[in-house]
ZAVEX-40592 format. One record per atom (N, C-alpha, C): residue in three letters; x, y, z. Coordinates in steps of 0.2 Angstrom, whole numbers, plus 5000, padded with zeros to 4 digits. Layout:
alaXYZ...
//
This chain:
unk493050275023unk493650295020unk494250295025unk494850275023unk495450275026unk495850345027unk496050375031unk496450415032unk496750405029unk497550455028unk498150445030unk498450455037unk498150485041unk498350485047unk498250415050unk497550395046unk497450335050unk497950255050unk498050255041unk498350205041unk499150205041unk499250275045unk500150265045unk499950255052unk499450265058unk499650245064unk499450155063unk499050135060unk499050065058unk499850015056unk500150045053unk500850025050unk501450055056unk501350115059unk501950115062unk502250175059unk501850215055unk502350245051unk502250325052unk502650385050unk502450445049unk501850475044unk501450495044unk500950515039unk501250535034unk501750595035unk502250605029unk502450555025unk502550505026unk503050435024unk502550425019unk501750415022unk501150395017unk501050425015unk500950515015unk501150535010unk501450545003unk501950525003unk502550545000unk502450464996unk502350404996unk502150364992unk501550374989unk500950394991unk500350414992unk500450454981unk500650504982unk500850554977unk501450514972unk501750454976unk502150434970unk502750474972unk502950504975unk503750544976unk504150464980unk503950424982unk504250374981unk503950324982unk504450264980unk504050194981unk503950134984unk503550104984unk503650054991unk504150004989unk504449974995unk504649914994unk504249854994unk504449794993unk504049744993unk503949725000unk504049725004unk503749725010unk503449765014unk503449835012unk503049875014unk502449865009unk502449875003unk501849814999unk501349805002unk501649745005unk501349695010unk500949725016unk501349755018unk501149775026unk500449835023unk500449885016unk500149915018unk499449875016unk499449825010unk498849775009unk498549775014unk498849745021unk498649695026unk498349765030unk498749785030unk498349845037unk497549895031unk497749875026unk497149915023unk496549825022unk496749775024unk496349715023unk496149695015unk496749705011unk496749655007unk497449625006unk497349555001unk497749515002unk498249514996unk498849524997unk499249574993unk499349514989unk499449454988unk499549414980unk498849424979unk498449444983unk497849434975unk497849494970unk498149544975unk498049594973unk498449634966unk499149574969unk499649574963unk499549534959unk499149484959unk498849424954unk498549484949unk497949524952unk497749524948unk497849594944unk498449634948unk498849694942unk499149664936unk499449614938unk499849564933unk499449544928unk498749554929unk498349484923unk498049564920unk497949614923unk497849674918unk498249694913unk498949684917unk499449724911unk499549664907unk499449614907unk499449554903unk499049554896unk498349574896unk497749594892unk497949624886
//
């Protein structure tokens, strides 16, 4: 299991910051998106491929 502490020092970022998305009080942009995919080891178009093919259904 990933932290929050763990994956904002992964990213560069305040735990807070990952909190605060985390909950939804905001939202990513598209290339924080990306970075957070990569730093948690998935590959953010497949990941987007396949939200899109759910809400699609």
């Amino acid at each position: 299991m990933l932290r929050q502490v763990d994956l904002a020092k992964r990213l560069g970022w305040q735990q807070a910051y990952v909190s605060r998305y985390e909950t939804g009080e905001r939202q990513l942009s598209v290339d924080e998106y990306v970075a957070v995919a990569l730093a948690i080891g998935v590959d953010p178009v497949a990941l987007l491929g396949e939200l899109l093919s759910k809400h699609s259904s």
